[in-house]
Biotite code that builds the C-alpha atoms (Angstrom):
import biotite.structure as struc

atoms = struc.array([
    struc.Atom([0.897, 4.198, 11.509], chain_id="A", res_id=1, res_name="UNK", atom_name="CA", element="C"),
    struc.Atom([3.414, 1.171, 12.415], chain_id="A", res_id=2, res_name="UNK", atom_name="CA", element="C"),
    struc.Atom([1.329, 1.526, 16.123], chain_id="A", res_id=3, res_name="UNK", atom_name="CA", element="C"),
    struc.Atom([-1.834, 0.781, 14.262], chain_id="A", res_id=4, res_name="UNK", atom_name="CA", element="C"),
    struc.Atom([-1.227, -2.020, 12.060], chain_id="A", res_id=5, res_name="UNK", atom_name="CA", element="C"),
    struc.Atom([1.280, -3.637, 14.104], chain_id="A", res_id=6, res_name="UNK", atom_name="CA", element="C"),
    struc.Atom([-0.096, -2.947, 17.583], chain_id="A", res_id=7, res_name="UNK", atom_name="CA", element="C"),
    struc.Atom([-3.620, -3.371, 16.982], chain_id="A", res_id=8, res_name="UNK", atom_name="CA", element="C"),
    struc.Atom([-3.679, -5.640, 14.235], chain_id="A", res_id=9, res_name="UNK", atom_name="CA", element="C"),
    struc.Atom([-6.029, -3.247, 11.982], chain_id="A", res_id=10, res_name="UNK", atom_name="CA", element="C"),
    struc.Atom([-5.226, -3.705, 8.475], chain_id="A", res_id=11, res_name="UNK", atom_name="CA", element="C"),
    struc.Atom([-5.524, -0.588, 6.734], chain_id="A", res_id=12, res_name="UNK", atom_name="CA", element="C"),
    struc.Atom([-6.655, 0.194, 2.809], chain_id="A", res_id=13, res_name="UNK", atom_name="CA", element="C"),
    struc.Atom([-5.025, 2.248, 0.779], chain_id="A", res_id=14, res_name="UNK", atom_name="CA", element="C"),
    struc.Atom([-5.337, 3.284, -2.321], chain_id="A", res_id=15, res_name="UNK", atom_name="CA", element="C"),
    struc.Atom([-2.334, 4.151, -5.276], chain_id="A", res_id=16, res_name="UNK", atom_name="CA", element="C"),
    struc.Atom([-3.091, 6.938, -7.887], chain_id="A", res_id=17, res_name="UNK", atom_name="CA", element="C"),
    struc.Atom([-2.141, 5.289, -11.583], chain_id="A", res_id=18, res_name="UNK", atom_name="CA", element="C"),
    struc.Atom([-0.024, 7.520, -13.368], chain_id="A", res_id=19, res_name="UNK", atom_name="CA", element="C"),
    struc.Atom([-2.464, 6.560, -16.473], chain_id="A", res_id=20, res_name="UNK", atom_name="CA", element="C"),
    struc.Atom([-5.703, 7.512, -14.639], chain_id="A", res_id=21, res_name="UNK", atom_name="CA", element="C"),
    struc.Atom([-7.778, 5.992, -12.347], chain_id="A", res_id=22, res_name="UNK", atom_name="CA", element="C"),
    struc.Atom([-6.346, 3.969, -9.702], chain_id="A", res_id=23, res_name="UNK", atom_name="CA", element="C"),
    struc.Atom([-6.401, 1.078, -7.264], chain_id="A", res_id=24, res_name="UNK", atom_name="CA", element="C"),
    struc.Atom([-6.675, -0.421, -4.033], chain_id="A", res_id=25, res_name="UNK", atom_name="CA", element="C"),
    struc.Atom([-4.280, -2.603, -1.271], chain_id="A", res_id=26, res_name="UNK", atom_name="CA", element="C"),
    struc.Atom([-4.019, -3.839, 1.697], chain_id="A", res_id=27, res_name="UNK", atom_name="CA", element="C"),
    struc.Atom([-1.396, -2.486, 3.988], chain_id="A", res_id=28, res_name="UNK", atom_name="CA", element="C"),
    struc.Atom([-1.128, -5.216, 6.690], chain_id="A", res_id=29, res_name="UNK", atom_name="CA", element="C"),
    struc.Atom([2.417, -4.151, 7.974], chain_id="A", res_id=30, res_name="UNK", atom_name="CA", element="C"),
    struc.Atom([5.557, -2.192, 8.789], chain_id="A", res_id=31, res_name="UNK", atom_name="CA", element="C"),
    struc.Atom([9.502, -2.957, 8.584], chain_id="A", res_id=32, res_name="UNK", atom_name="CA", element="C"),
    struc.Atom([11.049, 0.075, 9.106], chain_id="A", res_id=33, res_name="UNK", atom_name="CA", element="C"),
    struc.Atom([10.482, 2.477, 6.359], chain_id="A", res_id=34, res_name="UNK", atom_name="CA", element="C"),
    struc.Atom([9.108, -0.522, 4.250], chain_id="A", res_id=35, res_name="UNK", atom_name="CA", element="C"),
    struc.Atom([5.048, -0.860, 4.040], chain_id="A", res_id=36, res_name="UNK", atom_name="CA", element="C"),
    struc.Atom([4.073, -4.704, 3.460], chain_id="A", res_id=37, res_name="UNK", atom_name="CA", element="C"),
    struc.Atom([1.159, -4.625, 0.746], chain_id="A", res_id=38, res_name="UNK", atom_name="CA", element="C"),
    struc.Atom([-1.405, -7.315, -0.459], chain_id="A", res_id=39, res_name="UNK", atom_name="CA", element="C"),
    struc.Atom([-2.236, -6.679, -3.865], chain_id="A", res_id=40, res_name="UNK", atom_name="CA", element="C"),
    struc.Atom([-5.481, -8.125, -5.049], chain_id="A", res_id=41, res_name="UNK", atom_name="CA", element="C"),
    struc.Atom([-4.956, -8.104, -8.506], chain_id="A", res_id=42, res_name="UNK", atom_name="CA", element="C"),
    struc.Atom([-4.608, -11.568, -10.260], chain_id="A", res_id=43, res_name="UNK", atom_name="CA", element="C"),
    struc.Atom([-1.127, -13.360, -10.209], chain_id="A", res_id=44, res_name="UNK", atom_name="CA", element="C"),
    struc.Atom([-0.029, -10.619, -7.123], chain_id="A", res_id=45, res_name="UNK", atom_name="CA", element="C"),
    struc.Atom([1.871, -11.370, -4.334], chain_id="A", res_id=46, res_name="UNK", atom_name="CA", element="C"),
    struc.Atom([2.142, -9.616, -0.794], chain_id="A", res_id=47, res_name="UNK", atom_name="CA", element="C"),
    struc.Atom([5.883, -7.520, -0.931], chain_id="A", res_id=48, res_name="UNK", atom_name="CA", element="C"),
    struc.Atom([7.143, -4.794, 1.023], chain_id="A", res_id=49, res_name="UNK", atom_name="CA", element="C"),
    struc.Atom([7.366, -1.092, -0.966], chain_id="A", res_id=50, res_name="UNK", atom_name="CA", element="C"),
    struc.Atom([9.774, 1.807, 0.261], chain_id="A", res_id=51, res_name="UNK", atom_name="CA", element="C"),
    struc.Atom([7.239, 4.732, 2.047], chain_id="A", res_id=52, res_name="UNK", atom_name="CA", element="C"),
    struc.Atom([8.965, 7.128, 0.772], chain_id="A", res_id=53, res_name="UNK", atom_name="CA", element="C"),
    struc.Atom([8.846, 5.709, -3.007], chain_id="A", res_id=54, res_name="UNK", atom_name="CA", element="C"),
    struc.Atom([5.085, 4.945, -2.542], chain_id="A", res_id=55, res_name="UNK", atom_name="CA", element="C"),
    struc.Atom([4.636, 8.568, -1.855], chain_id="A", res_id=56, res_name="UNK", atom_name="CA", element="C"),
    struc.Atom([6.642, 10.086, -4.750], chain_id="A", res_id=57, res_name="UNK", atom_name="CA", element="C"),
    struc.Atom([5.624, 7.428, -7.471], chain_id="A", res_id=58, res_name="UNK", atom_name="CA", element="C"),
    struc.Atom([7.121, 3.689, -7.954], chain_id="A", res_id=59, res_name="UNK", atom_name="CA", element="C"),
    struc.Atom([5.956, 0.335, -10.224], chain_id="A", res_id=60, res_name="UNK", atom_name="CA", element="C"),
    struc.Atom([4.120, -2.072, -8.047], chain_id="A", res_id=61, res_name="UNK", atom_name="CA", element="C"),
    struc.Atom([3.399, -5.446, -9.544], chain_id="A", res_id=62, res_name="UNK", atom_name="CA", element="C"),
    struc.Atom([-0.427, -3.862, -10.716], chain_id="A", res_id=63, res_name="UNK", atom_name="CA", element="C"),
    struc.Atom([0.770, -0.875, -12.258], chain_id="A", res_id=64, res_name="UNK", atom_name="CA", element="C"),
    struc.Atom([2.689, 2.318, -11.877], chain_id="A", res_id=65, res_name="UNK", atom_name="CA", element="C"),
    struc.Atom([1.968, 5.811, -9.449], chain_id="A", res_id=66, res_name="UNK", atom_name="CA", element="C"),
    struc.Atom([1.558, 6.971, -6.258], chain_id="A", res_id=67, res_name="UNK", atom_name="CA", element="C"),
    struc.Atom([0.083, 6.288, -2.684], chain_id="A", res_id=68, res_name="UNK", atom_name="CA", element="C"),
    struc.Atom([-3.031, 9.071, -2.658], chain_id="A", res_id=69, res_name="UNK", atom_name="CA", element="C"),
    struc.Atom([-5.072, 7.919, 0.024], chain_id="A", res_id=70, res_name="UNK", atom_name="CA", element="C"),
    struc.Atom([-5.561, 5.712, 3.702], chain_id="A", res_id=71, res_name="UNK", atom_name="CA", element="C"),
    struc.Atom([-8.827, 4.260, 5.193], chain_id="A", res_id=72, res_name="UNK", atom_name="CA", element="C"),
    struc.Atom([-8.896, 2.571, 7.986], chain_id="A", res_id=73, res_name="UNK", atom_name="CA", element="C"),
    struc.Atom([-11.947, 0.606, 9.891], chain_id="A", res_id=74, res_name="UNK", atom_name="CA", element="C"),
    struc.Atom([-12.560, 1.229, 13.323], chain_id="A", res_id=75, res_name="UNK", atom_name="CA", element="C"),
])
């Protein structure tokens, strides 16, 4: 992943399950390490970086609370 975003310069959209139902998207538009660097479009968001690992097993980002479920990317 760090090859595509970094390397290419392809932003890539993901998408965070809400542990309340539903869910919402970001944009992923870099890697630090184990640290993804997220735009969230929701109002009064700012772009932070969010442990991989606690993205994948449920966290609190500024929008709300779950778990990274899904990756698009355009080609």
């Amino acid at each position: 992943m760090d090859d595509e975003i970094n390397v290419d310069e392809i932003p890539l959209i993901m998408r965070m399950q809400w542990n309340s139902g539903g869910g919402h998207v970001l944009v992923l538009c870099g890697v630090t390490g184990d640290n993804l660097t997220l735009i969230d479009p929701w109002e009064n968001c700012v772009t932070r970086s969010y442990s991989y690992v606690a993205l994948l097993n449920g966290t609190s980002i500024q929008s709300g609370t779950g778990y990274y479920s899904h990756t698009w990317m355009s080609c």
